[in-house]
N, C-alpha and C positions, 0 to 999 in steps of 0.2 A: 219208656219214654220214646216217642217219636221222633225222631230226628232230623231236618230236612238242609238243604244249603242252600234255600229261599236268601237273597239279600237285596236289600233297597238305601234310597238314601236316606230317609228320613223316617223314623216312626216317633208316633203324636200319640200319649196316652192320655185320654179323655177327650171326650165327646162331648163336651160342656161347648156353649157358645164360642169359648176361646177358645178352646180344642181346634173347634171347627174351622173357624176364621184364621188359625195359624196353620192348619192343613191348607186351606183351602190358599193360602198364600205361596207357601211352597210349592206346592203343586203349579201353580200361576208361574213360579221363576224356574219351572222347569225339572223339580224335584221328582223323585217316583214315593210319593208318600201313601202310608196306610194312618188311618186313624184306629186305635183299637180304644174299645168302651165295655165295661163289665156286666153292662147292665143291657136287658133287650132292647134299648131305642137309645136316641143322640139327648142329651140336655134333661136328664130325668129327675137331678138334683136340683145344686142351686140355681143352674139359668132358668129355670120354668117353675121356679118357685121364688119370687119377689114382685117387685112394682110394678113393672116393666115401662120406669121410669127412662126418659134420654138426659141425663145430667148435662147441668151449663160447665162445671167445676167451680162453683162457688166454694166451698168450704174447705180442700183441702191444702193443708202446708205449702207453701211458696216452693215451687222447685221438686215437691214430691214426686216421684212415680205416678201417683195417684190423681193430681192436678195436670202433670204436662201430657198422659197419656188420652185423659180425661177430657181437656178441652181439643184436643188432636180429633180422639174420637170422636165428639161430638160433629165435628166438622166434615166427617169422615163418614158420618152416618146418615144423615138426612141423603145429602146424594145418592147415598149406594140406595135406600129403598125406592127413590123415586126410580134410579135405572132399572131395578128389579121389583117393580109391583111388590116391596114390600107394604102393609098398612103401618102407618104412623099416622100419628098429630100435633104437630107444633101447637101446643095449647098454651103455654106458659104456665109459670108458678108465680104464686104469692107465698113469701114467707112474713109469717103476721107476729106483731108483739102486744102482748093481752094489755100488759103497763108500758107506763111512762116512763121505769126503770128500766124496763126491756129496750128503748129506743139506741143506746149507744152500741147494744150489741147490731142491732141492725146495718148501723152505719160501719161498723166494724168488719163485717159479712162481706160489705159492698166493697171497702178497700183490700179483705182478702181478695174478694172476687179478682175485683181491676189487677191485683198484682200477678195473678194468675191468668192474666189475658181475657179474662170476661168482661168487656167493658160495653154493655149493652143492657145492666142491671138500672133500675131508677127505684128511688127511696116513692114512699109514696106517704100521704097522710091521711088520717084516720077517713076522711071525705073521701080521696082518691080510690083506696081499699073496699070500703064502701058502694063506691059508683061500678068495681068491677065485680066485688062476689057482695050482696047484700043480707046474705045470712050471717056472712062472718062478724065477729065480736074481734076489733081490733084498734088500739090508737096508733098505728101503723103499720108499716110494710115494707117489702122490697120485690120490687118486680123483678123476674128472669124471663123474658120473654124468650130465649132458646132451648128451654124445658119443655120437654115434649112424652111421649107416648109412644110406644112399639108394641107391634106384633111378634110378641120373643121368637113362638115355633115358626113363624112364617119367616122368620130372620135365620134359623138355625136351619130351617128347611133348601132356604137362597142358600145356604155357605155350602151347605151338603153336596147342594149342584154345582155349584162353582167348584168343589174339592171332585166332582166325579168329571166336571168338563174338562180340568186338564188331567186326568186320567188318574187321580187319587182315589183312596178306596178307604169306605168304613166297614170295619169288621165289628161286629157288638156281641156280646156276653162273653168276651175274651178277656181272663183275666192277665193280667201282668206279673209276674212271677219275680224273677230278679233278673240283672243285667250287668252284663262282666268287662269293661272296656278291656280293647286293643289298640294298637297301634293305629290300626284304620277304621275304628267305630268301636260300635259294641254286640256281643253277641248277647242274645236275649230271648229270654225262655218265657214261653204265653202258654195259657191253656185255655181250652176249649172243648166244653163237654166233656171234661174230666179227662180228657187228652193233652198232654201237653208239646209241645212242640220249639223247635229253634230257630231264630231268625236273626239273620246280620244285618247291620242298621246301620250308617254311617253318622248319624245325628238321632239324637235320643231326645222329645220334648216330653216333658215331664209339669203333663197341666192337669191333673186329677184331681183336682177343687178341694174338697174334703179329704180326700188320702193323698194330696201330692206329699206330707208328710212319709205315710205308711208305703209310698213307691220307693221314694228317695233313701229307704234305709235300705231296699231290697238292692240298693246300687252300688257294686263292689268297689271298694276305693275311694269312697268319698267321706270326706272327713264330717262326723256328727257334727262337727263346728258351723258345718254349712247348710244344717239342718233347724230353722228357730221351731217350737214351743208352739204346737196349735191349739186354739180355742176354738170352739162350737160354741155361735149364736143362734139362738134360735131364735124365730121373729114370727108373730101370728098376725094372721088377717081375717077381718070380717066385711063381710057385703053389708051393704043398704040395703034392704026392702022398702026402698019408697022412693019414687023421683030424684031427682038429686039435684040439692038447689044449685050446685056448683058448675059453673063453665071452664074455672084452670085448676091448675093442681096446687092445693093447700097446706103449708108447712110453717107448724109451729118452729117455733129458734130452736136449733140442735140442741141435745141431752147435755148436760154440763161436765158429765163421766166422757162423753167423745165416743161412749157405745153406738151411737144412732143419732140420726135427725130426729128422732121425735115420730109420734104416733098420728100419720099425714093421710090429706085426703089424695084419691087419685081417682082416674077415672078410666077405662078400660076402654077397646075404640067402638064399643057398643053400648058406651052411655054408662053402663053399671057404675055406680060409688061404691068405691072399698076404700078400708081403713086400715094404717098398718106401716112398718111392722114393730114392735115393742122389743126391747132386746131382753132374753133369758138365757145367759151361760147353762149348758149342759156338758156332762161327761164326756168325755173325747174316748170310744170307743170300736179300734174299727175292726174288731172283731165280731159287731153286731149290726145288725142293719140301723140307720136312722132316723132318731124317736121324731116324730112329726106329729105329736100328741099335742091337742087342745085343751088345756084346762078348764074348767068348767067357769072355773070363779074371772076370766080373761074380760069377761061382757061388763064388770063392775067397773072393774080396770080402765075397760078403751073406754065407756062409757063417760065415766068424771074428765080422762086427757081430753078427749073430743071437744067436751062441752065445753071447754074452756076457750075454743075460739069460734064453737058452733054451738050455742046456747040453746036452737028450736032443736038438739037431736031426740030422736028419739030412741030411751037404749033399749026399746022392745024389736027395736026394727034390724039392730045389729044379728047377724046369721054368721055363725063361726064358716069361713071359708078356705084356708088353706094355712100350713104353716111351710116356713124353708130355715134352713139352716146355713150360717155364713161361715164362711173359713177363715176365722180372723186371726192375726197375729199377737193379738193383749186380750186382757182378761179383763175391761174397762177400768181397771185399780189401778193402771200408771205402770203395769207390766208388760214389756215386750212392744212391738212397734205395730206402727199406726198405716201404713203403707205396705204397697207392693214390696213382694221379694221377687226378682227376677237375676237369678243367676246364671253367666257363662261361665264361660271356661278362663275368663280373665279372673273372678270371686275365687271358682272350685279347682282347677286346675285340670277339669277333665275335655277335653277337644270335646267337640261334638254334642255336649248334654246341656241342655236349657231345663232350670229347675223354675216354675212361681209357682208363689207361694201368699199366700192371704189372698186372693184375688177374689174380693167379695164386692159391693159395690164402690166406686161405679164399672165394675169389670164389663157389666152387659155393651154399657156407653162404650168405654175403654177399648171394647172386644177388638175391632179392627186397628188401632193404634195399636194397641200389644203384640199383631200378627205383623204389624213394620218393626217393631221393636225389638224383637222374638228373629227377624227376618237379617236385623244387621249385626247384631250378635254373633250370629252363627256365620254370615261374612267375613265379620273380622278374623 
């Protein structure tokens, strides 16, 4: 083993969107941070594999992680891409109800929303709905008109320059090894190229999307108690092959299990319609690489969901186009929690180590709130 006496203040493992954005924040107040990422490039899992949806925070629990970070970010993102030539699109969303039994959850949605500070949603009816998307098949609505559309890699590419402008560094195919607190940090063992090596860290972020799990156990001292139970969703998506009759983004009422919003339309900042993503628990494996497999029989599937608030689809025209996988905290049965996990050292008892954990959507949204979040934690 190689041995070195390299030491910094801060090392960020994962190179996910959040990775980034809390590198790149650190580094902003002055940190000497390294991002290290397992894999050859920044964002290769779940940030570049979803919507690349900008959530309003309609849906999530009053007071969650997942709501206060979520409308935070939201506010926090439009500006950052206009200052940096990132592509977005304020396009808005419609969330549509097929019946007239559907209507009370709508209104239901809206009062989440408003209690979660999103007070810019409007109910809509069947005519209104109608006058904005007139393919859809609905006796109602809810308009988000702060729903919008991102360029993920062009977003993960700004954070990367922001983390290397104040003099932070991404190292990639470095894996994480284990990490041994001290008194004054942690020391911590990486490899690279089947080398491995030691480095002193004075703050340890601990955001590896899918293995923030399989990190956190390699972390001496920390009580399994402070470790919850991950689930792998996987979620598919298919292209339109045809025009797209849609101008905002289309969303059936959430899943009634709280696995998903529902199998929705989007639309990419080049026009494309895709469909997506449907929730499927798989094995939690990470001793294997991640199954990103398309079932064949998926087309039947989105086909019937779609049609139900897009009656003219056509399911010859769906094109299987990408799967991702989410790192969720339950199993959609009513096990394990529904929100972020973001632990300091007020939770685990360790100075210096930032653990989350589930951070699946809306984390893209969330991304820069989580790196203020992530930022006053490690203050205190």
């Amino acid at each position: 083993m190689q041995k070195t006496s390299d030491s910094i203040d801060t090392l960020v493992v994962g190179a996910g969107v959040v990775g980034l954005a809390i590198g790149a924040e650190l580094a902003k107040q002055g940190r000497e941070v390294v991002v290290v990422e397992r894999l050859p490039q920044f964002g290769m899992e779940t940030s570049s594999r979803n919507s690349e949806v900008i959530h309003a925070g309609l849906y999530y629990a009053t007071a969650s992680l997942k709501a206060l970070l979520c409308v935070r970010g939201n506010q926090l993102l439009y500006p950052y891409c206009q200052r940096n030539q990132v592509g977005y699109r304020r396009l808005g969303k419609l969330v549509v109800a097929q019946q007239t039994t559907q209507l009370p959850q709508l209104a239901a949605l809206q009062q989440q929303a408003q209690r979660n500070g999103v007070m810019d949603t409007q109910l809509l009816t069947a005519e209104q709905v109608h006058a904005k998307e007139p393919a859809i098949n609905a006796c109602g609505g809810l308009w988000s008109p702060s729903t919008g559309i991102i360029d993920s890699h062009g977003f993960m590419t700004s954070l990367l320059g922001q983390l290397q402008r104040y003099q932070g560094h991404l190292v990639s195919q470095t894996e994480f090894i284990t990490a041994r607190p001290l008194n004054d940090g942690f020391d911590v063992e990486l490899e690279t190229d089947g080398e491995r090596y030691q480095l002193h860290c004075r703050e340890l972020i601990n955001c590896a999307g899918l293995w923030a799990q399989s990190v956190s156990q390699r972390i001496t001292g920390l009580a399994s108690t402070h470790i919850p139970q991950a689930y792998w969703c996987r979620g598919h998506y298919f292209s339109y092959q045809a025009p797209s009759p849609f101008k905002h983004l289309v969303y059936p009422l959430p899943t009634s299990d709280g696995s998903g919003l529902g199998i929705h339309s989007t639309l990419d900042l080049g026009g494309l319609l895709k469909f997506g993503p449907d929730t499927q628990y798989i094995d939690v494996n990470p001793d294997l690489p991640v199954d990103y497999a398309m079932p064949a029989a998926l087309q039947e599937k989105f086909t019937q969901a779609i049609s139900d608030y897009f009656p003219q689809l056509d399911g010859s025209k769906l094109v299987p186009a990408y799967s991702g996988v989410r790192p969720k905290l339950h199993n959609g049965a009513g096990n394990g929690s529904d929100d972020f996990i973001i632990q300091g050292a007020q939770t685990h008892g360790l100075n210096g180590l930032v653990n989350l954990f589930g951070i699946e959507s809306p984390g893209l949204t969330a991304s820069l709130a989580i790196a203020e979040y992530v930022a006053r934690l490690l203050d205190k």
